[in-house]
N, C-alpha and C positions, 0 to 999 in steps of 0.2 A: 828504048833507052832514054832516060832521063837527061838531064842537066849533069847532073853528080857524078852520073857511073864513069869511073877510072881518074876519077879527079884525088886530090889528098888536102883534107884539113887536118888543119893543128891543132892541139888541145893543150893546155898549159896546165898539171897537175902532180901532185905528189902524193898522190890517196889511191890509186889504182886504178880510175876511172876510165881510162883509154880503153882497158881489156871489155868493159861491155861496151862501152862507148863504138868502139870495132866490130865484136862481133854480132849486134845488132844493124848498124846503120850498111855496113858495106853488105850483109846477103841481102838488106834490106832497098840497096839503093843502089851497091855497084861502089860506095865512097869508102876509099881508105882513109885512116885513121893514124897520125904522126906524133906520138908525145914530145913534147919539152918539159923537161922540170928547171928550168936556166933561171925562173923567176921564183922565188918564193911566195907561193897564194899566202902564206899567213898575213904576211904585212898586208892585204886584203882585208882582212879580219879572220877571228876565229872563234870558235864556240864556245871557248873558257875563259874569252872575255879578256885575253890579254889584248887584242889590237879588235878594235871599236870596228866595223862596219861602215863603211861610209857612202852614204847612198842607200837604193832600194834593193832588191834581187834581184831585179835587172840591172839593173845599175853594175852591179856585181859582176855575173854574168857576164855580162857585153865587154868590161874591164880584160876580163879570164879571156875572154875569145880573142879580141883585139892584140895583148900582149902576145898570146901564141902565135898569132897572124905572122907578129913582126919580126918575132925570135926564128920563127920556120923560116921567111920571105914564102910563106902561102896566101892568096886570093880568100880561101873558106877556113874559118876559126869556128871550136865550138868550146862553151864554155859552159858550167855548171856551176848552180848556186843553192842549196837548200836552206828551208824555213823551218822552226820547230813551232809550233802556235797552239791552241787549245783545238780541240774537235770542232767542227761545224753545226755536229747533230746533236751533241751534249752541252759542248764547251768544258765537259771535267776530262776530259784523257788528251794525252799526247800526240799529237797529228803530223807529221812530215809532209811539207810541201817541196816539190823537187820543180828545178826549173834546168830543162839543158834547150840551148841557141845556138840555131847554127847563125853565122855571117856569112853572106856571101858579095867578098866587095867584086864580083865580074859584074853580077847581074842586082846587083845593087838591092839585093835581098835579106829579110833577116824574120826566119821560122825559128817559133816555138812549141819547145812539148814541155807537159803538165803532169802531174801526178801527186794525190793527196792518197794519204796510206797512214795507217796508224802507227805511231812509233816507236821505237825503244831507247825512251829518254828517263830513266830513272833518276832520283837522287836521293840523298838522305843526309841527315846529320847524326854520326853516333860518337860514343866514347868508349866501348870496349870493343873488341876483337872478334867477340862469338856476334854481337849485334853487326859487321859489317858482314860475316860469313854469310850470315841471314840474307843479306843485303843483295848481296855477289849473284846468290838463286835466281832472287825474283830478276834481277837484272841482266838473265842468263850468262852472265862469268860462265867460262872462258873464251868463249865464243863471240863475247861481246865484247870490247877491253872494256877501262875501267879507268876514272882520273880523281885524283884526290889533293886536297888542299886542307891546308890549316885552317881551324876557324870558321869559314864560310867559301861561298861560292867568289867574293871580292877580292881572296888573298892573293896577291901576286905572282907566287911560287906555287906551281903544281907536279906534281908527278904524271905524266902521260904514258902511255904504251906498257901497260901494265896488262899483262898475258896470263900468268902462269900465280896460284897460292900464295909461292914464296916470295914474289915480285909485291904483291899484295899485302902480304904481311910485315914487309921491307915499307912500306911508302906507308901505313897507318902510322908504324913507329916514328918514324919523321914524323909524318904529318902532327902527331901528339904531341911529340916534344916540340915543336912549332905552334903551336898551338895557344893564343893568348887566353881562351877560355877553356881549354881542358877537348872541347869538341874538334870533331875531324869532318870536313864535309867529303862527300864521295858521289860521283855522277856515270853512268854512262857517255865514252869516247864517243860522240857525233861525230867524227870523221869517217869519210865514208871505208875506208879501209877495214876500220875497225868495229865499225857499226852491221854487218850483213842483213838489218832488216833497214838502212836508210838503202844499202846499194842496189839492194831487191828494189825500190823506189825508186830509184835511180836509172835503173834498168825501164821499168813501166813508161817513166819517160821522155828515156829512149825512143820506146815503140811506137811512142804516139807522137815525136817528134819524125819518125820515120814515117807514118802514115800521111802525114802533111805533106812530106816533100815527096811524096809518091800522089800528092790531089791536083791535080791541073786544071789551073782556069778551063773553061767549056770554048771562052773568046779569045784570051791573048796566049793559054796553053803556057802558063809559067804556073811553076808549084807554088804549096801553100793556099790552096783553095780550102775555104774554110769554113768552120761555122761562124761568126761574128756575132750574133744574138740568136735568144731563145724570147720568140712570143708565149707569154701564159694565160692562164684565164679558164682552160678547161672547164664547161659548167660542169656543177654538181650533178650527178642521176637524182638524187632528190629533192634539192630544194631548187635547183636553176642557179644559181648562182655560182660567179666565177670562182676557180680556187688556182691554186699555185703551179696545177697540171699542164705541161706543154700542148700547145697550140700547132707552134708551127717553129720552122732555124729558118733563119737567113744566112746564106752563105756569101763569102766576098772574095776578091782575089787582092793581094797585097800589091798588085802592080796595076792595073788596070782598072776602070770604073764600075768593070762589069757584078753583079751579084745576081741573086735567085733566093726564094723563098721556096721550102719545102715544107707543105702542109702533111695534114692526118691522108692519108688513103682511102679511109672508112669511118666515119662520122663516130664518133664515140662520148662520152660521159666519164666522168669523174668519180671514184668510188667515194662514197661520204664520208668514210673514215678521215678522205683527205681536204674535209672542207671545213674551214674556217666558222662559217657559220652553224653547222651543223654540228661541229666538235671545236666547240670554242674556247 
């Protein structure tokens, strides 16, 4: 039995997120899962750019946990924050970085899980009807909701929660008649409610917010035993030289001084495709 199992944190949201948020961490850990929706996360920030961000994704994060903390009178808050940013591997396509935290004020603890997943962040600018229909596809409408604004992505006025054709076809007309240049801009809802490929991300991690507080220090036996660094250098099979191939992790524990490095098992080589000098 862990630390968690039969404990209840809070979660401070209005997007749906407690439902995996629960059914992953509690078969995961034994922890139950409490919503509040008493605060409003927008004044936090939001996607569409009416209320600014302030701070980083953690920063964020840790806010969501905290207020739940205070609103429940719970010890464990967990909060969630997502990034939308270019790809890693390209930099040209849409990338969701997910970030959920647990707090734990008994044990004076605070685990992280990650998840980078490709996204479904469309947008566009059109001015007739049949062009946003188009639009709707690639952006899987209905499934996906849909937000739309006069003019540009800046307008202050948006239509949200747009589900259904006719909802759709109600919010461009606005949107045009509001419109100072004649165009309608139109994006995929990033709220996770409405988004099902952020919550799918959202879920990932979960899982891997769940596998930390199931890692136990080896010496002081408190979770969150982790990786902390990856050594690189892997030489090349061909030429000798070092490439970007891992080496070895280092692991750490959030509470204690103790770590450990975990090497190769079996002496290995770099395939050359993956080397810098070789494929320069």
């Amino acid at each position: 039995m862990n630390i968690f199992s039969n404990r209840t944190a809070s979660v401070l949201t209005k997007h749906g997120k407690e439902l995996v948020l629960n059914e992953v961490l509690n078969s995961a850990t034994g922890l139950q899962v409490n919503l509040t929706n008493a605060y409003d996360t927008d004044l936090l920030g939001t996607f569409t750019l009416d209320v600014s961000r302030h701070g980083s994704q953690f920063d964020a994060a840790r806010k969501k946990a905290q207020i739940g903390m205070e609103l429940l009178g719970t010890d464990l808050g967990l909060g969630n924050e997502g990034a939308f940013v270019a790809d890693p591997y390209t930099g040209m396509l849409p990338w969701n970085i997910e970030l959920v935290i647990l707090i734990d004020q008994k044990h004076q603890l605070e685990i992280s899980g990650f998840s980078g997943a490709p996204a479904q962040n469309a947008h566009a600018y059109v001015c007739h009807w049949e062009e946003l229909e188009k639009f709707a596809d690639t952006a899987l409408f209905p499934s996906h909701h849909l937000v739309i604004k006069p003019t540009d992505e800046y307008h202050p006025k948006s239509v949200k929660n747009i589900t259904d054709k006719q909802q759709l076809r109600d919010a461009f007309q606005w949107a045009s008649s509001n419109s100072s240049k004649g165009v309608v801009y139109v994006e995929n809802d990033l709220r996770a409610f409405a988004n099902p490929t952020r919550m799918k991300n959202i879920r990932q991690a979960t899982i891997d917010l769940a596998s930390k507080m199931n890692s136990l220090c080896p010496a002081c036996r408190m979770p969150g035993y982790w990786i902390e660094d990856i050594q690189r250098g892997l030489p090349c099979n061909a030429c000798g030289m070092p490439t970007d191939q891992e080496i070895a992790k280092k692991w750490g524990c959030l509470k204690c001084e103790h770590s450990d490095v975990e090497g190769m098992k079996v002496l290995r080589f770099a395939n050359p495709s993956q080397c810098k000098y070789c494929n320069p």
